[in-house]
C-alpha positions as a LaTeX table, in Angstrom:
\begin{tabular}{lrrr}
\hline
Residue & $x$ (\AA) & $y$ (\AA) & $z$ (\AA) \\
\hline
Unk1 & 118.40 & $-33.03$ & 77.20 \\
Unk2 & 120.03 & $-35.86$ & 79.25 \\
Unk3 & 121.99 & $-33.61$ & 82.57 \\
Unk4 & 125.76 & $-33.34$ & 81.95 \\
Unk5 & 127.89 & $-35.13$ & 84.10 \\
Unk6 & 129.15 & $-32.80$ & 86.68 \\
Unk7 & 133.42 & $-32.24$ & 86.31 \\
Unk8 & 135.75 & $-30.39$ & 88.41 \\
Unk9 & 138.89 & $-29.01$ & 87.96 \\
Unk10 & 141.37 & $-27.54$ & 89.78 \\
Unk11 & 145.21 & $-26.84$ & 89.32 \\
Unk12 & 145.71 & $-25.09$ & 92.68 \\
Unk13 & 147.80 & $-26.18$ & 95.59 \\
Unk14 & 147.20 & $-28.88$ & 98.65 \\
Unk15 & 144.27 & $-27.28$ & 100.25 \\
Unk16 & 142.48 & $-26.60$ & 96.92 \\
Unk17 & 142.80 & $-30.29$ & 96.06 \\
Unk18 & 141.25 & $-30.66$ & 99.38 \\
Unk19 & 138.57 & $-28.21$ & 98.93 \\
Unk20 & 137.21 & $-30.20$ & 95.70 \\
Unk21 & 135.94 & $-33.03$ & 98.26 \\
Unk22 & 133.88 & $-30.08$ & 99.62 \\
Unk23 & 131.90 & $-29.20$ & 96.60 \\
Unk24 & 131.16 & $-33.84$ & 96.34 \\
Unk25 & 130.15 & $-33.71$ & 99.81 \\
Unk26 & 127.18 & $-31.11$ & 98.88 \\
Unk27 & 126.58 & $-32.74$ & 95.26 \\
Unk28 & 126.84 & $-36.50$ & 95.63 \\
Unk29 & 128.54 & $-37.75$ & 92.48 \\
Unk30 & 131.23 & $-36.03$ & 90.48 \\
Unk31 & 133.94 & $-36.37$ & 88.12 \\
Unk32 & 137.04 & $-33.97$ & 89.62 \\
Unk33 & 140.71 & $-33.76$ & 88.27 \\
Unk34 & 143.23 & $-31.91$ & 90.84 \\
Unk35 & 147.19 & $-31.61$ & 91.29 \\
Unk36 & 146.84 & $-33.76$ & 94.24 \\
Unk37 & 144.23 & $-36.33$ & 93.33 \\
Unk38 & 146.03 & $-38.49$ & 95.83 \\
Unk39 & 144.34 & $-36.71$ & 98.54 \\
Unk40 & 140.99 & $-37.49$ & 96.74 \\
Unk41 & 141.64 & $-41.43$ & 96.64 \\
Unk42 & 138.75 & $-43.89$ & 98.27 \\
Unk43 & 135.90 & $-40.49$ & 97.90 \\
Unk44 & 132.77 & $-42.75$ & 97.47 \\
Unk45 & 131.37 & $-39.34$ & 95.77 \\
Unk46 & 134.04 & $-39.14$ & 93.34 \\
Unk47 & 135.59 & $-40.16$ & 90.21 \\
Unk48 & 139.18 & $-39.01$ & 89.93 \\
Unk49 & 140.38 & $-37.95$ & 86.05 \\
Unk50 & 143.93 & $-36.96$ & 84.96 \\
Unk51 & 143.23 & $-34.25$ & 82.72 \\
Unk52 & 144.83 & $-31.27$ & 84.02 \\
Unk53 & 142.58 & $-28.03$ & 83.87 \\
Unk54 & 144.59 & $-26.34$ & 81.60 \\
Unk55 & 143.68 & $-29.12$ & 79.11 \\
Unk56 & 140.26 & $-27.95$ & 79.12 \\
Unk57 & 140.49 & $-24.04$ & 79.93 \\
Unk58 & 142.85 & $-22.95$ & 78.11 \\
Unk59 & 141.13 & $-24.29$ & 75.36 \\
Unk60 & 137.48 & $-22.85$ & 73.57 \\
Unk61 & 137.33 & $-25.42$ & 71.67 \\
Unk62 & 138.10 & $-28.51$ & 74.57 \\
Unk63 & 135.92 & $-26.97$ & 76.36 \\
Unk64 & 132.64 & $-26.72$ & 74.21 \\
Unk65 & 133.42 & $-30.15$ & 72.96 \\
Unk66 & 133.18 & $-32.01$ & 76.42 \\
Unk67 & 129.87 & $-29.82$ & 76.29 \\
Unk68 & 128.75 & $-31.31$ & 73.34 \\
Unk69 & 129.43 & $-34.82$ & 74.70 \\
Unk70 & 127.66 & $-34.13$ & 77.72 \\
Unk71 & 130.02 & $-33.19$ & 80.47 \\
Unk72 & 129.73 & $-30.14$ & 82.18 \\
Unk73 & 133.30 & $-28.54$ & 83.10 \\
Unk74 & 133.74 & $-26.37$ & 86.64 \\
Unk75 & 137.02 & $-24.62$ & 87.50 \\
Unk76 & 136.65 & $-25.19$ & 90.84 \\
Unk77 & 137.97 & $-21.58$ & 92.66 \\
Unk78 & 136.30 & $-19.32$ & 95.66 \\
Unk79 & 137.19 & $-16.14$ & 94.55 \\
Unk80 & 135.51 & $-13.35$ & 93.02 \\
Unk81 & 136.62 & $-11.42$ & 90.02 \\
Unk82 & 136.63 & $-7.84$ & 88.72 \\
Unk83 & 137.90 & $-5.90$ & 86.32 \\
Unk84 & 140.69 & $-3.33$ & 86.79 \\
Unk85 & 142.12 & $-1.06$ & 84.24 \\
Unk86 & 141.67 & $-3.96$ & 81.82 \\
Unk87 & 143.14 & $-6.17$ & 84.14 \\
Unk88 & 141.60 & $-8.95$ & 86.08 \\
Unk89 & 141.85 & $-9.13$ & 89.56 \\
Unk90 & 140.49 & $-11.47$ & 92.28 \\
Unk91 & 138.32 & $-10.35$ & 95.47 \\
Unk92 & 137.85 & $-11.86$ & 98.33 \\
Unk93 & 133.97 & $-13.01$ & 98.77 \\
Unk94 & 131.61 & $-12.45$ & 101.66 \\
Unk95 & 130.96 & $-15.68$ & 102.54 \\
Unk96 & 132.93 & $-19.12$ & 103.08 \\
Unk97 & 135.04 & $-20.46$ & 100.51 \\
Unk98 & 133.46 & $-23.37$ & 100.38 \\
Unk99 & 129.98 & $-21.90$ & 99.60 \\
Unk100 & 131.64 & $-20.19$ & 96.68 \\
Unk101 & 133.16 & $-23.30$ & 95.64 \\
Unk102 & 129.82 & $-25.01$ & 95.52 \\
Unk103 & 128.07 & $-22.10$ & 93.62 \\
Unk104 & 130.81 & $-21.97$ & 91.04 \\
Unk105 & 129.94 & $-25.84$ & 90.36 \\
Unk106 & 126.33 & $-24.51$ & 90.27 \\
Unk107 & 125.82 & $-26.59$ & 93.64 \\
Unk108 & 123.33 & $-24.07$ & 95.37 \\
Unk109 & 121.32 & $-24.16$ & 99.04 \\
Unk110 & 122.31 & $-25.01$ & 102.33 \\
Unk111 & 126.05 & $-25.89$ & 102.13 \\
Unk112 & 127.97 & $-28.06$ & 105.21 \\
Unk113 & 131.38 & $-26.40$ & 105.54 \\
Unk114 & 133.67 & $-28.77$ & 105.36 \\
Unk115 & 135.84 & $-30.65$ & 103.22 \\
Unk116 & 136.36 & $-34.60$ & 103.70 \\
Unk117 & 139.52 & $-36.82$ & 103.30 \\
Unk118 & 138.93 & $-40.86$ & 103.36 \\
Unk119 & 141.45 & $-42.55$ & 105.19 \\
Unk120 & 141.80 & $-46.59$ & 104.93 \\
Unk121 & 141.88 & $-48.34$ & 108.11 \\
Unk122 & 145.40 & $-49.13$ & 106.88 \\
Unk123 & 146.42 & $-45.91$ & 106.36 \\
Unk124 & 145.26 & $-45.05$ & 109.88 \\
Unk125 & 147.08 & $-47.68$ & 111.50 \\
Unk126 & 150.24 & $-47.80$ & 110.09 \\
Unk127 & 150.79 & $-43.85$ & 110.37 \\
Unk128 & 151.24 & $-43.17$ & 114.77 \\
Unk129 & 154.58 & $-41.71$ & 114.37 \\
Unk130 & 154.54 & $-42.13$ & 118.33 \\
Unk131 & 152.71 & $-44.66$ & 121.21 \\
Unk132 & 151.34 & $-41.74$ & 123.22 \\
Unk133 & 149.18 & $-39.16$ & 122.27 \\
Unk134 & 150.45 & $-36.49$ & 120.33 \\
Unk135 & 149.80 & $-33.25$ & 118.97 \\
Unk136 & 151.00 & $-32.38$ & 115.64 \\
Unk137 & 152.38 & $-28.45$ & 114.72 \\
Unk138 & 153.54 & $-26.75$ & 111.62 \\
Unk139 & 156.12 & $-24.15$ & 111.55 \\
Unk140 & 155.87 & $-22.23$ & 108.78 \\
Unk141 & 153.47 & $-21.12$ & 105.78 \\
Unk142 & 153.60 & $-18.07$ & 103.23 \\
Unk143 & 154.92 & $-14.80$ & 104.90 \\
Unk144 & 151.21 & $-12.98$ & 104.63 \\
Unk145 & 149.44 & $-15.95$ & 106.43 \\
Unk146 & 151.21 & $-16.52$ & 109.72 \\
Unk147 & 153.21 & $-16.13$ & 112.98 \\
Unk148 & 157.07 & $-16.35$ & 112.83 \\
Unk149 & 159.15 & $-19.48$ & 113.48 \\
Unk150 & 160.25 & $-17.35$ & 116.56 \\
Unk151 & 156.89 & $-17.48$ & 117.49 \\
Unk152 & 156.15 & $-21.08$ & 117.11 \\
Unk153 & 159.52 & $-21.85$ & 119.13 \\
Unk154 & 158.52 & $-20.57$ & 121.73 \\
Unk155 & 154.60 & $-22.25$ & 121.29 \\
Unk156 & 156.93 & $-25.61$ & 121.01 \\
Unk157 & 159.17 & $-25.64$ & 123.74 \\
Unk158 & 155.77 & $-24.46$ & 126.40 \\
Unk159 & 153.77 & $-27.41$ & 125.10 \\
Unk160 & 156.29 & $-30.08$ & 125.10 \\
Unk161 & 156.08 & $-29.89$ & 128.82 \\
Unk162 & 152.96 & $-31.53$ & 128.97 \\
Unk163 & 152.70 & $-32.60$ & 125.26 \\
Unk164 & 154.51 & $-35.47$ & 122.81 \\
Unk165 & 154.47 & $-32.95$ & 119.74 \\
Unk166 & 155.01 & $-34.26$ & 115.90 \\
Unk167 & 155.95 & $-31.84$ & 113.50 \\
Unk168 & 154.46 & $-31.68$ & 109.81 \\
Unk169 & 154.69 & $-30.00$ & 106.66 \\
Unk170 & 157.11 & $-29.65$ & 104.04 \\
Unk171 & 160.90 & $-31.00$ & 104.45 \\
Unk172 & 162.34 & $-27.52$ & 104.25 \\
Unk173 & 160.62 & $-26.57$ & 107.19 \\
Unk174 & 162.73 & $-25.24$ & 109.79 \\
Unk175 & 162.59 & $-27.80$ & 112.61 \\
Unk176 & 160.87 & $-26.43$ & 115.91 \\
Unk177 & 162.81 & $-27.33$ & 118.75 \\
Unk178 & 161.52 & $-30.42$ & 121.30 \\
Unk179 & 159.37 & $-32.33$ & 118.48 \\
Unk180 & 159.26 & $-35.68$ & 116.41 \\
Unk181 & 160.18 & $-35.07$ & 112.88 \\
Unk182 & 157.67 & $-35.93$ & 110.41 \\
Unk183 & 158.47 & $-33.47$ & 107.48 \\
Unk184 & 159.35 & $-36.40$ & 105.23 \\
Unk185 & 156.12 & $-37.90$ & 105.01 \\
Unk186 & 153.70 & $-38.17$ & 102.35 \\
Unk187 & 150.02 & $-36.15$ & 102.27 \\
Unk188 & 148.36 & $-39.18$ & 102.43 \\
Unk189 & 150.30 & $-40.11$ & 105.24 \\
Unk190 & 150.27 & $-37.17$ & 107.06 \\
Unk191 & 146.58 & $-36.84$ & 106.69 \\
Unk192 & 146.55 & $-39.95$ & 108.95 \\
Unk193 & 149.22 & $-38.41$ & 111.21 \\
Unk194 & 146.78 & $-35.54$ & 112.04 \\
Unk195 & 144.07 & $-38.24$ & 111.71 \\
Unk196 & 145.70 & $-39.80$ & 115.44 \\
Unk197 & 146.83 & $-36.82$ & 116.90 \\
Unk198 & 144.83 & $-35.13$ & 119.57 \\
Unk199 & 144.60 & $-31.43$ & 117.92 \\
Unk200 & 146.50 & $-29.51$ & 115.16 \\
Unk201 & 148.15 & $-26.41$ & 115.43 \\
Unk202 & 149.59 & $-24.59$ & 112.02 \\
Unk203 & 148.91 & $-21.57$ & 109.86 \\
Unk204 & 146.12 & $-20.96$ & 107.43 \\
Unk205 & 146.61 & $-23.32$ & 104.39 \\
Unk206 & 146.08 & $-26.82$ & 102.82 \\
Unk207 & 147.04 & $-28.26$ & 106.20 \\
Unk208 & 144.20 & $-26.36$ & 108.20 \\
Unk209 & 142.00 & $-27.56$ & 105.44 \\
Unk210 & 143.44 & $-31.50$ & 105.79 \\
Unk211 & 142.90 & $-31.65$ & 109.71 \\
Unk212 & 139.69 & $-30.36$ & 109.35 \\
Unk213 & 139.11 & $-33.14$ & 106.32 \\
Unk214 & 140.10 & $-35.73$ & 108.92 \\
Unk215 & 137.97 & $-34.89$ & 111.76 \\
Unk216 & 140.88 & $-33.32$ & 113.88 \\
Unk217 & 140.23 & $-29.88$ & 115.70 \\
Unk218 & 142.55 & $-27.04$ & 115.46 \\
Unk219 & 144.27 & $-24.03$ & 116.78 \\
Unk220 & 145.23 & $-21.87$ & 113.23 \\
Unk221 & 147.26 & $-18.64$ & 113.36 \\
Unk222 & 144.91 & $-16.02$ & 111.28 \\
Unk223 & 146.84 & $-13.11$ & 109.94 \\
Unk224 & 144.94 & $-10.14$ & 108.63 \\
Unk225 & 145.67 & $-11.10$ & 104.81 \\
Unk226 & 143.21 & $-13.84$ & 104.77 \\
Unk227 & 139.48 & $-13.40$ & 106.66 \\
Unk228 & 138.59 & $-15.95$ & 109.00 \\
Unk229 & 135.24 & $-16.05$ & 108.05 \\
Unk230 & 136.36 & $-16.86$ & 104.73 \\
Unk231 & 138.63 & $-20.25$ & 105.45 \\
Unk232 & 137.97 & $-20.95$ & 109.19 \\
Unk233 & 136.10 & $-23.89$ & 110.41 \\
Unk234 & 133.70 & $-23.43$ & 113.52 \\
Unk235 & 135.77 & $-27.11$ & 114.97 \\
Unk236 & 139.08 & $-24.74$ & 115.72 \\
Unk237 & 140.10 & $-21.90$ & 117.64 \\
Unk238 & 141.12 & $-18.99$ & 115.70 \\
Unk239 & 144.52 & $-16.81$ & 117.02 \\
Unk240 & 144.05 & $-13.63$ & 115.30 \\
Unk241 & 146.17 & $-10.89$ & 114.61 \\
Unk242 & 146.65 & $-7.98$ & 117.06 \\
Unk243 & 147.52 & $-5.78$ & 114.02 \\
Unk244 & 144.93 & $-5.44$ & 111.74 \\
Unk245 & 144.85 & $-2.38$ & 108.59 \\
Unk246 & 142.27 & $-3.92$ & 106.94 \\
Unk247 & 143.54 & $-3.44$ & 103.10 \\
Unk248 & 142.91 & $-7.62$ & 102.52 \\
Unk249 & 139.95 & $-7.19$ & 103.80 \\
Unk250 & 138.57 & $-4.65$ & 102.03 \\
Unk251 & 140.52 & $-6.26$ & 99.05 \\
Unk252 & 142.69 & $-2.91$ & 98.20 \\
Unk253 & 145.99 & $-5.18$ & 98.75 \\
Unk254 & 145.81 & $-9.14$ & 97.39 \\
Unk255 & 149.05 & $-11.17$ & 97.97 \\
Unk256 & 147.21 & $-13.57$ & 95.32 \\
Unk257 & 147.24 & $-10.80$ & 92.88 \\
Unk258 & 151.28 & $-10.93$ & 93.79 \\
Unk259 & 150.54 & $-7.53$ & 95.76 \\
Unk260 & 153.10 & $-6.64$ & 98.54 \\
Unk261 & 152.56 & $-5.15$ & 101.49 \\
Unk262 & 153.17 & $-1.84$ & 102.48 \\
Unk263 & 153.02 & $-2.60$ & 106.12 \\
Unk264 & 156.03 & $-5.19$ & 105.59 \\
Unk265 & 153.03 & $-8.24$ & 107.46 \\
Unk266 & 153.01 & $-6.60$ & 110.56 \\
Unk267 & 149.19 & $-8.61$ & 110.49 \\
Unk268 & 151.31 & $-12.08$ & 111.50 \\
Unk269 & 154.01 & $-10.73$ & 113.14 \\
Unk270 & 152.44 & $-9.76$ & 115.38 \\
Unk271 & 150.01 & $-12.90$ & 116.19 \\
Unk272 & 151.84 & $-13.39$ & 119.45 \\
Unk273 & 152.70 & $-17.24$ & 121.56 \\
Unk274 & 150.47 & $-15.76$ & 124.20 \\
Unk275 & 148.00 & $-15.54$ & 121.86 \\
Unk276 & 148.39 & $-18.84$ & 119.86 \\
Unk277 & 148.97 & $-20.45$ & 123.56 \\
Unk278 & 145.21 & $-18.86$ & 124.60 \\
Unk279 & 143.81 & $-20.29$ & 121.75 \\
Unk280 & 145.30 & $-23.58$ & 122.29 \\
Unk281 & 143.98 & $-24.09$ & 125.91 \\
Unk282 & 140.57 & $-22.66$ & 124.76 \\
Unk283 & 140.59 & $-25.80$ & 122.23 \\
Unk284 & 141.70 & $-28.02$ & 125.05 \\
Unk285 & 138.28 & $-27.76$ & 126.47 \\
Unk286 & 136.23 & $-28.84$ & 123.18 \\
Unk287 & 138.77 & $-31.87$ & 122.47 \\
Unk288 & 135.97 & $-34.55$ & 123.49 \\
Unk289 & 133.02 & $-32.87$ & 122.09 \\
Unk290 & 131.50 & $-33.72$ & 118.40 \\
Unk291 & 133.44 & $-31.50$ & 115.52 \\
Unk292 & 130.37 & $-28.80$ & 115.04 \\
Unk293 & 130.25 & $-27.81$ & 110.89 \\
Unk294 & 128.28 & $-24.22$ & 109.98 \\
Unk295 & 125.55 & $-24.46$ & 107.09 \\
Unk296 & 125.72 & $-21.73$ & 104.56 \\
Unk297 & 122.90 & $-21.14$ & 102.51 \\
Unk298 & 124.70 & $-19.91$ & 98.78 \\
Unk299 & 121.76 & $-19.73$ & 96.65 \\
Unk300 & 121.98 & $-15.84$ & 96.06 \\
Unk301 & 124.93 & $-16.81$ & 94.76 \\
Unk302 & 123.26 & $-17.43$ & 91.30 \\
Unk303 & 122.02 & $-13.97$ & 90.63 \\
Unk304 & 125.95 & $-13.05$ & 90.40 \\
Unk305 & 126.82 & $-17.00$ & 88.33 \\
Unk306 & 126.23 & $-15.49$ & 85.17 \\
Unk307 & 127.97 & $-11.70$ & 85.08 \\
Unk308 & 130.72 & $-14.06$ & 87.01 \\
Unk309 & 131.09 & $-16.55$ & 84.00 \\
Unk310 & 130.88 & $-13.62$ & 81.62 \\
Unk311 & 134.07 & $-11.83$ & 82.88 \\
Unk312 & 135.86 & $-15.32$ & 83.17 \\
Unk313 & 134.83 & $-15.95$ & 79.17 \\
Unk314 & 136.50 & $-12.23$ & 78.62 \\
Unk315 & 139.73 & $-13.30$ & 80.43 \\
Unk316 & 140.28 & $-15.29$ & 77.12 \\
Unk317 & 140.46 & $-11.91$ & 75.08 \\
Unk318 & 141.41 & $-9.36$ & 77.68 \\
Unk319 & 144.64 & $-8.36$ & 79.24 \\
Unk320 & 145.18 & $-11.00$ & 82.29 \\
Unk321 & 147.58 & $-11.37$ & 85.10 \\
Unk322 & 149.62 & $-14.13$ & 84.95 \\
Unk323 & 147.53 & $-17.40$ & 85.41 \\
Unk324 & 144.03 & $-16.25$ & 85.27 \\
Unk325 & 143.56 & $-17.08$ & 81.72 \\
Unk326 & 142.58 & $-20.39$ & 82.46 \\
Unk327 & 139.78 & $-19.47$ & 84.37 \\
Unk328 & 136.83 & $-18.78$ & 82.10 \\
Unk329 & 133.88 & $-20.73$ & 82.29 \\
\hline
\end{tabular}
């Protein structure tokens, strides 16, 4: 039988788009269809497709006929699933997302950990929101995954002594105070933004995973609701949380399950500017030196690829939370 053409999917947010380039990097040639397939433009490893995934997962019968025609459909996530009461849930793995991601596309042995974004020389150019160097900063991200704005005030206003700093992220951000505004930019264009800039500082989420897809290093804020050893990159400095509980971690509370938290996120509250500050002058020191990548060997990954697909297949005639039906194959 002729081999399938490898396809990826994914209807997640920035950094899963993002992610996808991962899973080419380790595979060579694919076909991949995201939200953001903007951020997948000029990938010499892949093809870019328009079908959204819940085209093709949501349907049996889609799905088993791109089968048929020899194309091999991956829902490209990195989380693991169990069954609850008759409900689905996800768990967090014990290893890096990105060797999950690779082992769901049945991409298995040693895995580079990192995603890639291709940037013209264009793109590059045209996007130095200043003359200087710069660093760029984000100020906010979902309530589980980060510091305060209060907190990255105060990071602002002690690095724009010595620092130009450009702000990114969305345009509802609240602005941090003594920085260039850049909210208003495109991904593409504030992948090149980072791109220039000297390091990144933000909050675990697509933008950690686009600096790192760009080559810049990073100082990320790590709550306790999302491991590090799960999303981090070896390039960045982590700031941690001085309040940990541990119920993420040992998956008894998932804010992706639409849990809340009983301890009202003390876990990034409590990630202090001393602490994000530390970090930052730790990264300092590692500006000039080659971005370092772990290897992950995933390939015990495949005695768990079929009980895996099995429970996604049942999500398509058991009870589900809301969204997980897509996911079954």
């Amino acid at each position: 039988m002729a081999q399938r053409t490898k396809t990826i999917f994914n209807d997640g947010g920035i950094g899963d788009a993002i992610l996808v380039s991962a899973i080419a990097e380790n595979c060579g040639l694919c076909v991949a269809s995201t939200k953001y397939n903007a951020l997948l433009e000029h990938n010499p490893n892949i093809v870019l497709n328009d079908t959204p995934a819940h085209a093709v997962f949501n349907s049996r019968d889609v799905h088993d006929a791109l089968l048929q025609r020899g194309v091999a459909p991956f829902y490209a996530h990195y989380w693991d699933l169990e069954c609850k009461n008759g409900f689905y849930h996800w768990r967090y793995p014990e290893t890096h997302m990105i060797a999950k991601l690779c082992a769901r596309a049945e991409v298995y042995g040693d895995i580079k950990i990192y995603p890639k974004i291709y940037l013209s020389d264009q793109e590059i150019e045209e996007n130095r929101p200043v003359n200087d160097k710069y660093i760029v900063m984000q100020s906010y991200g979902a309530v589980w995954k980060t510091a305060g704005y209060e907190t990255w005030s105060v990071v602002s206003k002690v690095l724009s002594k010595n620092y130009t700093i450009v702000q990114i992220g969305a345009e509802s951000d609240p602005l941090l105070p003594n920085t260039k505004n850049c909210l208003h930019v495109g991904l593409r264009e504030t992948a090149a933004i980072i791109k220039n800039s000297s390091a990144f500082l933000g909050v675990i989420g697509g933008l950690m995973h686009m600096a790192r897809a760009v080559g810049t290093r990073s100082v990320i804020s790590f709550s306790d609701s999302e491991p590090e050893f799960f999303s981090g990159y070896i390039a960045n400095e982590h700031a941690l949380s001085q309040e940990r509980c541990d119920l993420c971690r040992s998956n008894k509370v998932n804010m992706f399950n639409g849990d809340t938290c009983p301890n009202k996120y003390i876990c990034g509250k409590s990630i202090s500017p001393e602490v994000i500050l530390s970090s930052f002058y730790r990264l300092e020191k590692r500006l000039s030196s080659p971005l370092e990548y772990d290897v992950i060997n995933n390939t015990a990954e495949k005695k768990d690829a079929i009980h895996q697909m099995m429970l996604y297949r049942k999500t398509q005639r058991r009870p589900v939370l809301d969204g997980f039906s897509k996911v079954f194959a």
